[in-house]
C-alpha positions, 0 to 999 in steps of 0.5 A: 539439486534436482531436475524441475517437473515437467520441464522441456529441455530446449525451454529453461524454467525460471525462478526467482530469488529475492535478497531480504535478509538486510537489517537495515542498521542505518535505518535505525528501526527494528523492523526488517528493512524488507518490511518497512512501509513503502505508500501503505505496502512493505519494501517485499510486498511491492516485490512480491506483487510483481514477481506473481505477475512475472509467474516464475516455476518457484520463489525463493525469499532469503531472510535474517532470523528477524524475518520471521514476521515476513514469513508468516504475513506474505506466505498466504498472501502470495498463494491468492496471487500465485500458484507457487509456494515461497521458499523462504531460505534463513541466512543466520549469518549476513556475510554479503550477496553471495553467501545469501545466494548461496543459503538458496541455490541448493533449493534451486533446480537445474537447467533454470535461470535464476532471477535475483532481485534485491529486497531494498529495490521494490518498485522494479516493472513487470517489463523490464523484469521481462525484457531481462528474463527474456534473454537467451543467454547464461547471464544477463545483468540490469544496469542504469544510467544515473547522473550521479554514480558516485558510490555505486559500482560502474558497468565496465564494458568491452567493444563488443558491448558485453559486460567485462567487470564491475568496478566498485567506486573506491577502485575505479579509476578517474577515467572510469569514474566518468561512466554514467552506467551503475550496477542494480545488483539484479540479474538472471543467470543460468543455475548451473553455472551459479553452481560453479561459481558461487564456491569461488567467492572470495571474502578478502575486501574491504567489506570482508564479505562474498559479494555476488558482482564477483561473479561478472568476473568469473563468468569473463574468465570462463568466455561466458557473455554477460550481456546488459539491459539498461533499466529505463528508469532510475526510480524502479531500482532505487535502493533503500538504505535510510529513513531519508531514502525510504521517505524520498522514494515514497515521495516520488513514488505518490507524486508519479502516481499523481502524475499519472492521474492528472494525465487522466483527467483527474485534477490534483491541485498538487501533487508534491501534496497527494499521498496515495499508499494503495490504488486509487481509481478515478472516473472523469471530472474528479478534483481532489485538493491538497493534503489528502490521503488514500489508503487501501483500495479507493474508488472515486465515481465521476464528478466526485470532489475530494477536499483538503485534509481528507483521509480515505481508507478502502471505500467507495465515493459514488458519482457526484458526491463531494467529500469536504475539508478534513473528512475521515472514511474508513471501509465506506460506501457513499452513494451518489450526490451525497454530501461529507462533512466538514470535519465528519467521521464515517467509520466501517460499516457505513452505507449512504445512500444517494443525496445523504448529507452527514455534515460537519462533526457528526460520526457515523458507524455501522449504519445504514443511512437511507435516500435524502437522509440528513445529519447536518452536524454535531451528532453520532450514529451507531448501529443504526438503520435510518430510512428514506427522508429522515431528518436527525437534529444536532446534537442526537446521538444513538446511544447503542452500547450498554456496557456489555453488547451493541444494540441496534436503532430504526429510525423509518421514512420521513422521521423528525429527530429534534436536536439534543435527543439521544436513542436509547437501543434497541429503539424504533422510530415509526415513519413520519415520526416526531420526536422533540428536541431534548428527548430521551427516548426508551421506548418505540415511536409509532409512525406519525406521533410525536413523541416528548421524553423529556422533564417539565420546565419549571421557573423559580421566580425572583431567583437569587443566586448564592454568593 
């Protein structure tokens, strides 16, 4: 261990360890526990997010050798959020809290406070993170009051209030079994004292593995104060250990976030059916009905209604549009007063300007879509260009793939696209063209003509079919 840089002696840097070296056995899954998908986000990268915010001097991550993926997918993320590197610590043997701290603290410098997190536990606050790093003391430890401790390790305290013991629930006596006060596993303490402590970790337990709240009593027999803040909320240290708790937690994570919006004027017909596994931001007057999901980041303008069954993935909804039942858009930006759907797919690339209406079944990719434009249903447009004013019938389609590249169609102002046409690009429809209904078109439109590319009709009278 070596002296940090640049550090005052009176002023003790902090660094923080995050425990993730978990399988997650119960999980049955073969993604690491600390990888598993929380409202669109993995368990650490919820973790992680927070700890930038926090700023420590340095992060150090433990992980089992299944958490390679989480090496490489959050190294670069956490660098464009925060200054520091992770140090990411391989613990090859999973032989309880203690050893996994003890994989990390000789990459700990001396004289800090170190702060350990534990991986299953991502929705921890920035303030109670604070409010525990902020005091003065060799160790301090996050408990929580739970109206139902049964399992977990009770808080045993002394008259004075500091912490005594933690006494797991098989060893707890009746009496004890009373305290509604659990331990989270989070705590901070002096690194110089982790030093001394850790190698006295004992293995003989039921678990048969070094556990890290055995330090509470190490620190008590050596007169150290561990002092205690109680977390306000239970949710922020919910711990994951199944698929039953992983959905549970997402469960009351969505219905807290829509809580929180109804607050601000957002009107979510029911919140128990709301998914949000990004950030949604709303402006006023807002209405967003049952079954909808949000991913990524999603920013909805002011009178903008959202109907049931709608999926948005990072896009933005201008002022006033209204996005009707069981929509897909995906990395779009719709202008104001438009019109989606029902049942319309806008896939990335996608610009609307203002008052365009795409309307039920019709898809739309890699476009740009002028003011006042209409797809009113039943149609597909890619790699196209379409101006102002523009009317595209049911049915047309722009075939923009010859098996080899993408080509692009312009379709200028005011143009009249009849029903059952198909594009061929690279195509240009002039402005205030026409082109008839069942058209096949290969060729470019000149502005205000009309254009016919389809066979003659013939009649075959006194027809008698075969038999």
């Amino acid at each position: 261990m070596t002296d940090p840089s640049n550090s005052s002696p009176d002023v003790r840097p902090l660094e923080v360890c995050v425990l993730a070296a978990g399988m997650g056995t119960r999980m049955r899954s073969s993604v690491p526990k600390a990888m598993q998908p929380l409202c669109g986000k993995p368990l650490l990268g919820h973790l992680l997010d927070t700890i930038a915010r926090l700023d420590p001097s340095r992060v150090h991550v433990v992980i089992g050798p299944e958490g390679v993926a989480a090496k490489q997918q959050f190294s670069e993320q956490f660098q464009e959020h925060s200054p520091q590197n992770i140090n990411w610590v391989m613990q090859h043997e999973r032989r309880g809290t203690g050893h996994a701290v003890a994989q990390a603290i000789g990459d700990v410098h001396e004289n800090t406070r170190l702060l350990i997190l534990v991986g299953d536990a991502p929705l921890i606050s920035l303030a109670t993170l604070q409010a525990l790093t902020a005091d003065a003391g060799d160790f301090s430890l996050l408990t929580v009051m739970v109206d139902d401790p049964t399992g977990y390790g009770r808080i045993i305290r002394d008259e004075a209030g500091q912490v005594r013991a933690i006494i797991e629930h098989r060893d707890t006596t009746s009496d004890q079994r009373m305290i509604p006060e659990i331990n989270t596993g989070i705590m901070c303490v002096d690194s110089n004292r982790l030093v001394s402590w850790l190698p006295q970790l004992r293995d003989d337990n039921d678990q048969g593995e070094l556990l890290l709240t055995d330090i509470v009593a190490l620190a008590h027999a050596d007169n150290v104060a561990v002092s205690a803040v109680v977390s306000p909320d239970p949710l922020e240290v919910t711990g994951v250990n199944s698929m039953n708790q992983l959905v549970a937690l997402e469960r009351a994570l969505c219905t807290r976030l829509a809580e929180q919006l109804q607050r601000e004027g957002v009107y979510i017909a029911d919140p128990a059916r709301f998914d949000c596994r990004g950030t949604l931001t709303c402006g006023r007057d807002v209405r967003i009905d049952c079954n909808t999901i949000f991913e990524g980041h999603v920013v909805l303008g002011d009178g903008v209604s959202i109907g049931a069954g709608a999926v948005i993935r990072n896009s933005t909804i201008g002022d006033g549009c209204t996005i009707k039942a069981y929509c897909v858009i995906d990395e779009c930006s719709i202008g104001a007063n438009s019109q989606i759907g029902p049942f319309a797919r806008l896939r990335p690339g996608t610009i609307l300007a203002q008052s365009v209406l795409i309307g039920n079944f019709v898809e739309v990719k890699n476009s740009h879509v002028g003011t006042g434009s209409k797809a009113s249903h039943l149609s597909y447009l890619g790699d196209a260009t379409l101006g102002e004013g523009v009317n595209v019938g049911a049915g047309t389609i722009t075939c923009n793939y010859d098996g080899v590249a993408k080509h692009q169609t312009h379709i200028d102002d005011a143009a009249f696209i009849g029903s059952n046409t198909a594009l061929v690009a690279p195509v240009k429809v002039g402005a205030s063209a026409t082109v008839a209904a069942g058209s096949t078109i290969t060729r470019d439109v000149e502005a205000g003509s009309l254009a016919l590319g389809r066979s003659r009709q013939r009649n075959v009278p006194n027809w008698k079919a075969r038999k």
